[in-house]
C-alpha positions in Angstrom: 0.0 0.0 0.0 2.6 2.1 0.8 3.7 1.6 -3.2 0.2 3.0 -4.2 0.9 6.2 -2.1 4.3 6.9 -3.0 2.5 7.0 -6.6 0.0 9.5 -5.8 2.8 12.1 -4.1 4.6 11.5 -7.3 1.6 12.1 -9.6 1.8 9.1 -11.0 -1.6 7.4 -12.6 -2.7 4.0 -10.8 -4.5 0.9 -12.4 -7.4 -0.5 -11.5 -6.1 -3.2 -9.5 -4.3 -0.1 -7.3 -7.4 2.0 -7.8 -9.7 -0.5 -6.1 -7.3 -1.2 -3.4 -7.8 2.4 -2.4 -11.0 1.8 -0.4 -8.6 -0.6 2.3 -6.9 2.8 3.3 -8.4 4.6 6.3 -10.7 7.3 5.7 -8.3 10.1 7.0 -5.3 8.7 5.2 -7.3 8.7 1.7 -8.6 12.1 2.5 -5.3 13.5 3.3 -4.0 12.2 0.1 -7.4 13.2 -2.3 -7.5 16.4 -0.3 -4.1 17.6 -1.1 -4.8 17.2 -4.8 -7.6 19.4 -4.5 -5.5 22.3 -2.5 -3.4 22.4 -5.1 -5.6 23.0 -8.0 -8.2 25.3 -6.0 -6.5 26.0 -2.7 -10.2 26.8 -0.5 -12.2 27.5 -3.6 -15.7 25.8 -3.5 -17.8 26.3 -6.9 -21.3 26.7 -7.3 -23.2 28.3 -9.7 -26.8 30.0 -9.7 -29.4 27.7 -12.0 -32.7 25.8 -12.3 -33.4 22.5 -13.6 -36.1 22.1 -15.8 -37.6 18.8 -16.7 -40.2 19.3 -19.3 -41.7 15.8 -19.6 -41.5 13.1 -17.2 -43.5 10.4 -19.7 -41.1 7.8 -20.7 -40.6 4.6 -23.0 -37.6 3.3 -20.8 -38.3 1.1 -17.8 -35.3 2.0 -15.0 -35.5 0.1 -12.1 -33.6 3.1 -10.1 -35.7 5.7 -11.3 -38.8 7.3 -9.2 -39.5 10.2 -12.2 -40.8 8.0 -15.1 -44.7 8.5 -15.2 -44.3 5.4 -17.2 -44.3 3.4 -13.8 -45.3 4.4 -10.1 -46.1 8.1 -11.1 -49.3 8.1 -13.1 -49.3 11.8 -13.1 -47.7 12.3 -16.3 -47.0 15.7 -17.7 -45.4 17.1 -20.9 -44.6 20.8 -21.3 -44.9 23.3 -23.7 -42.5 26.3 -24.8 -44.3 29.1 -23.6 -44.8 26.6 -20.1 -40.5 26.5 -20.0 -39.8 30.1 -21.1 -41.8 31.1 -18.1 -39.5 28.7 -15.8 -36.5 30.1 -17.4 -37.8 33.7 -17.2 -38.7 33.2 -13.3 -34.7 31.6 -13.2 -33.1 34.5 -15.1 -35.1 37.2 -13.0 -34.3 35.0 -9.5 -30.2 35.7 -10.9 -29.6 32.3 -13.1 -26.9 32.3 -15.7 -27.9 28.5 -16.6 -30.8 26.3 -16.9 -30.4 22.3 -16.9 -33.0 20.8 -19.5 -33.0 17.2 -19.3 -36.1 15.2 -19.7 -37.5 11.6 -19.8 -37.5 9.5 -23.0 -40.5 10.5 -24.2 -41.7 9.1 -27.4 -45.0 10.7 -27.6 -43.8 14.5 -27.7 -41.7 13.8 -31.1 -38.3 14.4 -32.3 -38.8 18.2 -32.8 -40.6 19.2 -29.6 -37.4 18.9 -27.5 -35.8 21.2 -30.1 -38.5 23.6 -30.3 -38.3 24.2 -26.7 -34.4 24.7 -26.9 -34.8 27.3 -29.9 -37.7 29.0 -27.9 -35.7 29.4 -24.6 -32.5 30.6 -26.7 -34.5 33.5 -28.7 -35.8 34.3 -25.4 -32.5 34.7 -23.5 -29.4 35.3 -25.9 -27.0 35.2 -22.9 -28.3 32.2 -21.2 -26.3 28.9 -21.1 -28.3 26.2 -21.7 -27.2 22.8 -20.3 -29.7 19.6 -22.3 -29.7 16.3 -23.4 -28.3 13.9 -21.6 -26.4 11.1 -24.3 -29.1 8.8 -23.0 -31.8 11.2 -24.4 -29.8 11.8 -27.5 -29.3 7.6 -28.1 -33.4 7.7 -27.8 -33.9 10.7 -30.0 -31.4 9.4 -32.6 -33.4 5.8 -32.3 -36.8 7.5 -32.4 -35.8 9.7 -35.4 -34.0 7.3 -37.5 -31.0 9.8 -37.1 -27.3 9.3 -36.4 -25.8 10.8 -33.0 -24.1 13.6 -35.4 -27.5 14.3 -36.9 -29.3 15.1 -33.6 -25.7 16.7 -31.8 -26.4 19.3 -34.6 -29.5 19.7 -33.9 -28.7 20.4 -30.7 -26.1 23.0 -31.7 -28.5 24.6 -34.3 -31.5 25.5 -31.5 -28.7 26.4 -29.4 -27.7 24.3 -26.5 -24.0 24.6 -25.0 -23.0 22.3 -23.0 -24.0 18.5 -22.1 -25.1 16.9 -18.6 -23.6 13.9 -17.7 -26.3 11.8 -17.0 -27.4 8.5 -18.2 -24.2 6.8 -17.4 -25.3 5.2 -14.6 -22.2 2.4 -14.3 -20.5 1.3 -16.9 -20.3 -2.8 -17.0 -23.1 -4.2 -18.9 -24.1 -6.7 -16.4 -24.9 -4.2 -14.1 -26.6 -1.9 -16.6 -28.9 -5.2 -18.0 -30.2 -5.0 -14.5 -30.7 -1.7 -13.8 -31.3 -0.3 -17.4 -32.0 -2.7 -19.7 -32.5 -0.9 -23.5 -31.0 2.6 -22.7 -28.0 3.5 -24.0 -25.0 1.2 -23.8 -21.7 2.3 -22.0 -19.9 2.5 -25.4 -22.6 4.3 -26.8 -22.5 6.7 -24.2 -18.7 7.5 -24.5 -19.3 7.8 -27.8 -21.7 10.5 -28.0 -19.6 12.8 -25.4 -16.8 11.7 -28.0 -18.5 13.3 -31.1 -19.9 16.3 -28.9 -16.5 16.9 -27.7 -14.9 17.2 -30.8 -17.6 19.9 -32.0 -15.4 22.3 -29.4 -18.3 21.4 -26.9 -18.2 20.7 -23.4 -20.0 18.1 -21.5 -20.0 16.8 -17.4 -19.8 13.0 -16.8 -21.5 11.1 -13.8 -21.5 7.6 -11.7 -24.7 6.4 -10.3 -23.5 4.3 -7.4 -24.5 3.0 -4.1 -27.0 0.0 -5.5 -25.7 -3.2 -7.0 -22.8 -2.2 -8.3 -19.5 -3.5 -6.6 -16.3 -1.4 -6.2 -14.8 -2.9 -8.8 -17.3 -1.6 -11.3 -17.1 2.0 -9.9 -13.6 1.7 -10.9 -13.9 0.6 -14.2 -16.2 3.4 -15.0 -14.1 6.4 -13.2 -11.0 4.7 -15.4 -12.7 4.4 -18.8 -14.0 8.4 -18.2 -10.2 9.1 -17.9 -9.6 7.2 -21.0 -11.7 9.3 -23.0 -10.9 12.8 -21.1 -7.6 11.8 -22.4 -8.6 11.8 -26.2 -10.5 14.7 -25.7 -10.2 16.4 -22.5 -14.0 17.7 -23.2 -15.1 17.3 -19.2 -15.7 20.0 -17.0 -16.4 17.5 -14.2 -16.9 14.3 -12.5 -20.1 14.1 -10.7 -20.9 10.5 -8.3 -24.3 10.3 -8.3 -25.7 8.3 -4.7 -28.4 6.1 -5.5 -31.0 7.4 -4.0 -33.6 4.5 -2.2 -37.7 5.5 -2.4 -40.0 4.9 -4.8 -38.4 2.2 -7.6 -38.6 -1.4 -8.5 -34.5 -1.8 -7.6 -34.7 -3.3 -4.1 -31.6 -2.4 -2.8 -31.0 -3.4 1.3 -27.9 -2.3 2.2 -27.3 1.5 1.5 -24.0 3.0 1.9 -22.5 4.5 4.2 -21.4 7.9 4.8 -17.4 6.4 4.8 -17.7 4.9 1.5 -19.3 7.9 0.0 -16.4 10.1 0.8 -13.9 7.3 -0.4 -15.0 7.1 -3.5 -15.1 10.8 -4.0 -11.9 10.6 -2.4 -10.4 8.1 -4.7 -12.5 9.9 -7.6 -10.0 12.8 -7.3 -7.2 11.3 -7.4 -7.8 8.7 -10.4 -9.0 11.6 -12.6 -6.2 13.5 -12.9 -7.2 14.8 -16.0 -10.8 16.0 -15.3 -11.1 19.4 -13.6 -13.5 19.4 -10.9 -15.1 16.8 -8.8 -18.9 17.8 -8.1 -20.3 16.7 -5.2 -24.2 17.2 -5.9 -25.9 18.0 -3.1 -29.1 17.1 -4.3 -27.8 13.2 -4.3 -25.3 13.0 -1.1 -27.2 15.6 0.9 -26.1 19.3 1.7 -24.2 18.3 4.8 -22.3 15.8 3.3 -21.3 17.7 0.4 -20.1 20.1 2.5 -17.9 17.5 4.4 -17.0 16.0 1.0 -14.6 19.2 0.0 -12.4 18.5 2.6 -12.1 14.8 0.4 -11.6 15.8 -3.2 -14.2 17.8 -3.8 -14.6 21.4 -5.3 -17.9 22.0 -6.7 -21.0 21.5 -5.0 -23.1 22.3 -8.7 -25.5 25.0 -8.0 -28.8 27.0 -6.0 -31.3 24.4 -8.9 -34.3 26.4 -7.9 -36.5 22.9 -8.3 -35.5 19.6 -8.6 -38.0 16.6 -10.1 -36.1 13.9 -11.1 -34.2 13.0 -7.6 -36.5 14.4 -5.1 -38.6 11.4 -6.4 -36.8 9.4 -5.4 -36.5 10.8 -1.4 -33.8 13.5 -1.9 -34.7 16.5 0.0 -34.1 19.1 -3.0 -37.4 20.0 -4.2 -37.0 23.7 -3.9 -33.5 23.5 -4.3 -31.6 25.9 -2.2 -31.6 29.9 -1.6 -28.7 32.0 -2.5 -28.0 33.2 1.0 -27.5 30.1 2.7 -26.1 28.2 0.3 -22.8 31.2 0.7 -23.2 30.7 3.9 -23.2 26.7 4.9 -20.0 26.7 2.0 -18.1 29.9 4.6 -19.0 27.7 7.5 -17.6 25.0 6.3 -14.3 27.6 5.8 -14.3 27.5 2.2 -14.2 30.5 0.0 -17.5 30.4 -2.1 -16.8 31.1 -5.9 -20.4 31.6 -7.6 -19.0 29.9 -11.3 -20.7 30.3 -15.0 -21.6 26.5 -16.3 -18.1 26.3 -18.1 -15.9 27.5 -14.6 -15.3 31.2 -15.6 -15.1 32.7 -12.2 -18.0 35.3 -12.0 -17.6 36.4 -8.3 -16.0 35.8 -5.3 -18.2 36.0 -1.8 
């Protein structure tokens, strides 16, 4: 073990094998270690930005056991908005201070292809200045499958009505097994690199993300953390690494044994120090909880993503992030905490320092 650490003082990359033996060290030790990593690149910087999530449809063709949002299942409250139904979201967001709104929606095959463009274009003539964060590669794999298109096909669409940037969601894990179980027919993991690929190379920026904490084993979080390296190394098109923790209520996934608060950090911990080459780690608040986010920056962690103003698609599923958070005390819990709060545009321009 003591091998494994000389590495990481020396900056150099481990394998998996050394990657997964990471979660034996002690908590402090693997802290100490992700920790210093962070200091270095942001000293006592913790980013957030100012945005709202918008989910415009929550009728779906998929069948995820994780998910609590699909009106397809458990929720038979569907809904599908319209433009003039978003614009006034995004208005409300941009008068409330926003400088980005996060579209991302279920697969929903009813709406057709050109709704979910339509809504981008109307947003975008609305507010020139607005970044606009959609389309998750598991929503552009359905659009591209719906429409008969090829991923380049829709990514231009998606450039044309004027989205810049990608989420990172829909990655779930990476191994197949896993992903047969927990989302059978959504996009494969190959599938999903390769869309971030092809977006990347358009000049675009994208996030990435881990959904872990169900039946996944440690090994598997590893592989996937590795292969996002792999790519970031092609293309060195991420802004961030965001683990996603499973959250429990309200899906068809059965999992017994949660974890723990411990093997949350590690992995953010070993997070930052196997992605050398990716930016910032996000801990989203939304998924780990506010307090443990906050606890999280002092183990890899810089960004803590942003004030959401609602949030649908976790809170579902039991997170407590329906309203998202106020301004105020979000500037406050990160000073508390004794971390300098940088309010961040979506791409990590620095916009002001509290």
């Amino acid at each position: 073990m003591q091998k494994i650490i000389e590495k990481i003082k020396n900056k150099q990359r481990l394998n998996h094998n050394e990657g997964l033996k990471l979660y034996e060290l002690d908590l402090f030790t693997l802290g100490e270690l992700a920790n210093n990593i962070r200091r270095e690149k942001f000293n006592n910087k913790a980013f957030f930005n100012i945005n709202r999530h918008i989910n415009p449809t929550n009728f779906c063709k998929d069948v995820c056991s994780f998910c609590a949002f699909s009106a397809n299942r458990k929720n038979p409250n569907s809904y599908t908005m319209n433009q003039d139904e978003v614009v006034k979201i995004a208005q409300n967001a941009v008068d409330m201070g926003a400088n980005e709104v996060h579209i991302v929606s279920a697969h929903n095959d009813k709406a057709g292809y050109d709704w979910y463009f339509e809504i981008f274009s109307a947003v975008r003539g609305q507010f020139a200045n607005l970044h606009i964060k959609a389309l998750t590669a598991a929503e552009i794999h359905f659009l591209a499958t719906f429409s008969g298109k090829n991923y380049d096909e829709v990514i231009d669409d998606m450039i044309k009505s004027g989205v810049d940037s990608m989420p990172g969601g829909g990655a779930e894990i990476f191994d197949e097994k896993i992903r047969a179980k927990i989302c059978k027919g959504k996009v494969k993991s190959d599938e999903w690199l390769e869309i971030h690929k092809l977006w990347h190379k358009r000049g675009k920026y994208s996030n990435a993300t881990m959904l872990f904490g169900h039946i996944e084993e440690r090994t598997h979080r590893i592989d996937h953390i590795l292969r996002l390296r792999e790519l970031q190394d092609q293309t060195g098109g991420f802004n961030a690494f965001i683990p996603l923790v499973y959250q429990r209520k309200n899906n068809y996934l059965k999992v017994k044994n949660f974890l723990s608060s411990q093997e949350i950090l590690k992995t953010y911990c070993i997070s930052r120090i196997l992605l050398d080459n990716i930016p910032h780690i996000k801990a989203y608040w939304v998924t780990s909880t506010i307090n443990l986010a906050l606890i999280a920056l002092e183990y890899g962690a810089d960004d803590l993503d942003g004030t959401i103003g609602r949030e649908s698609i976790n809170s579902a599923a039991g997170a407590k992030s329906m309203n998202g958070m106020e301004l105020e005390e979000f500037v406050s819990l990160i000073k508390d905490a004794k971390f300098q709060p940088i309010q961040r545009d979506s791409l990590y321009n620095e916009l002001k320092r509290y």
